[in-house]
C-alpha positions in Angstrom: 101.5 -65.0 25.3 104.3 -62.5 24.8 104.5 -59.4 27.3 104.4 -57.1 24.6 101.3 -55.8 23.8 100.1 -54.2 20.3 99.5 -50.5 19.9 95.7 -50.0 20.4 94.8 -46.8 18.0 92.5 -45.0 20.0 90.2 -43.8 16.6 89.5 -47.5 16.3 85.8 -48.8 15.9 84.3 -50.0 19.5 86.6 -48.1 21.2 85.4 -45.0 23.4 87.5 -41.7 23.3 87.8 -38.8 25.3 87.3 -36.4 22.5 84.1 -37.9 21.6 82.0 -39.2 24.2 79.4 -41.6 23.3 75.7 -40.4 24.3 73.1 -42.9 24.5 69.7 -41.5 22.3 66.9 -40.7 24.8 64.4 -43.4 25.3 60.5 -42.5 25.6 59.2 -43.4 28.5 56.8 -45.8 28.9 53.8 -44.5 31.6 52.8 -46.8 33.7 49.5 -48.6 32.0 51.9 -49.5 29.6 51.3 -46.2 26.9 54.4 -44.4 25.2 54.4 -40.6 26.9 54.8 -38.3 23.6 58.1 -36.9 23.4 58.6 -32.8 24.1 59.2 -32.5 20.2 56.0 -34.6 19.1 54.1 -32.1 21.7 55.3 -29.2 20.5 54.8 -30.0 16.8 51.1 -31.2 17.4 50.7 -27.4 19.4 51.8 -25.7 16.2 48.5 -24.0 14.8 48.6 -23.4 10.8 49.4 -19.2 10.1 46.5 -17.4 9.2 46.9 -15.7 6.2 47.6 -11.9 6.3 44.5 -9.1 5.1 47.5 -8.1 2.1 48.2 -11.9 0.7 46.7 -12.1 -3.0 43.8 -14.5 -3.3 44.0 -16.4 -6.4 40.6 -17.7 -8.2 40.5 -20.1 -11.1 39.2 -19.2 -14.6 36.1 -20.2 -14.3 35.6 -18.9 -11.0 36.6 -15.3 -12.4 34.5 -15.2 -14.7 31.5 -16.1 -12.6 32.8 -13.1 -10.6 32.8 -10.7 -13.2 29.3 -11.7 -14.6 27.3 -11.2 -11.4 29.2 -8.3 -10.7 28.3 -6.9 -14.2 24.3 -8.3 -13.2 24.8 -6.5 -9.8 25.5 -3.1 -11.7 22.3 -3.5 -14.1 20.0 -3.9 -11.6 21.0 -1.2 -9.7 20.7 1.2 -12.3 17.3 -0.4 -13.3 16.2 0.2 -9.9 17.5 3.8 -9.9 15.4 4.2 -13.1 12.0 2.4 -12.3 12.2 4.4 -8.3 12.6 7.8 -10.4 9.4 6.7 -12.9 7.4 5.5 -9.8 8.2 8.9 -8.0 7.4 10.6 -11.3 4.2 8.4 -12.0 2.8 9.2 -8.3 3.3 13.0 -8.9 1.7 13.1 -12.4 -1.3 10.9 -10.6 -1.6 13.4 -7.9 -1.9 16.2 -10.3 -3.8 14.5 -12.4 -6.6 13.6 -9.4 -6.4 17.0 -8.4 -7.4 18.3 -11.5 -10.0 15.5 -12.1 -11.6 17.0 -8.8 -11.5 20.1 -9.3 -13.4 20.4 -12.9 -15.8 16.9 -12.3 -18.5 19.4 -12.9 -17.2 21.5 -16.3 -19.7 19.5 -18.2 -22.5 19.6 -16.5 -21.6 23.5 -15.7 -21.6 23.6 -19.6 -24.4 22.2 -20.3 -25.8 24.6 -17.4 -25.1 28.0 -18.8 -28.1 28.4 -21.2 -30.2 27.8 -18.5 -28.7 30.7 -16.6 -28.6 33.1 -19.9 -32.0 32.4 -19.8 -32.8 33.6 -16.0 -31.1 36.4 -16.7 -33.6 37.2 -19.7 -36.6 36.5 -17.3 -35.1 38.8 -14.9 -34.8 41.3 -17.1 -38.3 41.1 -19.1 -39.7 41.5 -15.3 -38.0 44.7 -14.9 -39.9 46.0 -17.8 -43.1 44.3 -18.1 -46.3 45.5 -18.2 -49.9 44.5 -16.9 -50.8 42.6 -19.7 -47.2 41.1 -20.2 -47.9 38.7 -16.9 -48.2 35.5 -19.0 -45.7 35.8 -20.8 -42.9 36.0 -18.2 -44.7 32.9 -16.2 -44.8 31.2 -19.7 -40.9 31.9 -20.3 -40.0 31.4 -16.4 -41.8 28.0 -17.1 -39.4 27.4 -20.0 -36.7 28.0 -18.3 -37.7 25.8 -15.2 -37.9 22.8 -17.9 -34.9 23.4 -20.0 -33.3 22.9 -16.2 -34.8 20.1 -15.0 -34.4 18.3 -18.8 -30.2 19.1 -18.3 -30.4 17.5 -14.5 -32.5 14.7 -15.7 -29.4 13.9 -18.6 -26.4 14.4 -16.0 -28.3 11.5 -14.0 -30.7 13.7 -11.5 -33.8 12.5 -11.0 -36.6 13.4 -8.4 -37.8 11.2 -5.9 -42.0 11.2 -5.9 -43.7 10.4 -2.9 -47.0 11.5 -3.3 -49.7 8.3 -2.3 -47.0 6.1 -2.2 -46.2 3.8 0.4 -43.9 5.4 3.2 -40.4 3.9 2.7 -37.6 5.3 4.6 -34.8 4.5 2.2 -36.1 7.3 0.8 -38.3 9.3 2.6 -38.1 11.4 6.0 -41.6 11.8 8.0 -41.4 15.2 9.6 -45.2 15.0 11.0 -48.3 12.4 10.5 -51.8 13.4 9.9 -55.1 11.3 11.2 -57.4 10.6 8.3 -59.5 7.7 7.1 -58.9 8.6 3.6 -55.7 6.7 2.6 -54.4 3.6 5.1 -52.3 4.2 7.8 -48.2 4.0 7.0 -48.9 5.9 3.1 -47.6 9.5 2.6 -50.5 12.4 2.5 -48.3 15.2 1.5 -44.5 15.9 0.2 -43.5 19.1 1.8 -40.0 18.6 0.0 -38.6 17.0 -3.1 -36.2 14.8 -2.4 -33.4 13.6 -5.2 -31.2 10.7 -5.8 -28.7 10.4 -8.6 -28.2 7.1 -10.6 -30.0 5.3 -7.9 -27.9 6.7 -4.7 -30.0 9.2 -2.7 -29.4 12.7 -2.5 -31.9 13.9 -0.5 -34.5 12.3 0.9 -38.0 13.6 0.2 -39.6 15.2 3.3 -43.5 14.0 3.9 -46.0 13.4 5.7 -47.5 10.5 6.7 -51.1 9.5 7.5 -52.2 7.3 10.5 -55.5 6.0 11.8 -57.7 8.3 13.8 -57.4 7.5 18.2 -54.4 5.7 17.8 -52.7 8.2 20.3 -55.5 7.2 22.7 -55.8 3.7 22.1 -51.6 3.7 22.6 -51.9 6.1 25.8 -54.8 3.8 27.0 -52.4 0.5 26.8 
């Protein structure tokens, strides 16, 4: 082989150079139970958290969605007004009601007031035809104070007034009110004797209760003071 060697050029393939060193590309390394340690860039990439998107960024909606929008939007502003409207008629209905039952309470009597004034125009003809009778001018003014007393009780009797009579009946205190009892062998014990008051009841609801008395047997204070 001759002494002379070849020119090596020193960009040839295989051959290292000063001006570029050769690096070797990092290996992973491998953990000892055998599993591949993630490399700093895999970690760092799985640690990367998606942006959140900022209060300003436009949100886009499809067509349909849009429009879906817009309609319940457009419902939302109809009911609202409706509900402005129906709380101003309910506030307006509840004053009209209150006036209304105010008014109703106040003049519940006009008719029967009404129907009482000729009855009162004719008191005040007794009255006066008292003033200026005469001796022999008695029976007339009992006979027109008698008229009047009817006309009244006929006008009570049609608004529904209608007197409670407890003479010789049976004592019953849904209607009656015993203020004394009298001993007699007349009538049986428990019935009513006397009615020192009228009593009144109005379409079957009492009013008053009539005041009476009541009989009982004779001795039945001794025989109870005796027991």
């Amino acid at each position: 082989m001759s002494k002379e060697t070849e020119d090596i050029d020193p960009n040839q393939e295989g051959q290292p150079t000063d001006a570029e060193p050769t690096t070797e590309a990092p290996h992973d390394e491998v953990s000892e139970n055998g599993t591949k340690d993630p490399s700093p860039a895999d970690a760092a990439s799985d640690e990367e958290v998606c942006p959140e998107p900022e209060e300003d960024t436009p949100v886009t909606l499809e067509r349909s969605a849009w429009k879906d929008l817009v309609e319940k939007a457009e419902k939302g502003t109809e009911y609202w007004d409706r509900f402005v409207r129906l709380n101003a008629e309910f506030d307006n209905f509840k004053k009209r009601s209150a006036r209304e039952r105010s008014e109703a309470v106040k003049y519940a009597n006009e008719a029967l007031l009404e129907r009482l004034i000729p009855t009162l125009d004719h008191f005040e003809m007794a009255m006066l035809a008292v003033q200026h009778a005469k001796e022999n001018s008695l029976d007339s003014i009992k006979m027109g104070i008698e008229m009047v007393h009817g006309q009244l009780k006929s006008t009570l009797k049609d608004a529904g007034l209608e007197e409670i009579d407890a003479a010789g009946k049976v004592f019953d205190p849904a209607w009656h009110e015993a203020v004394s009892q009298k001993e007699t062998n007349e009538v049986p014990e428990g019935q009513v004797v006397e009615q020192a008051r009228k009593g009144y009841k109005l379409n079957e609801r009492l009013l008053r209760p009539a005041n009476v008395v009541v009989a009982k047997a004779p001795g039945a204070d001794a025989e109870e003071a005796a027991s």
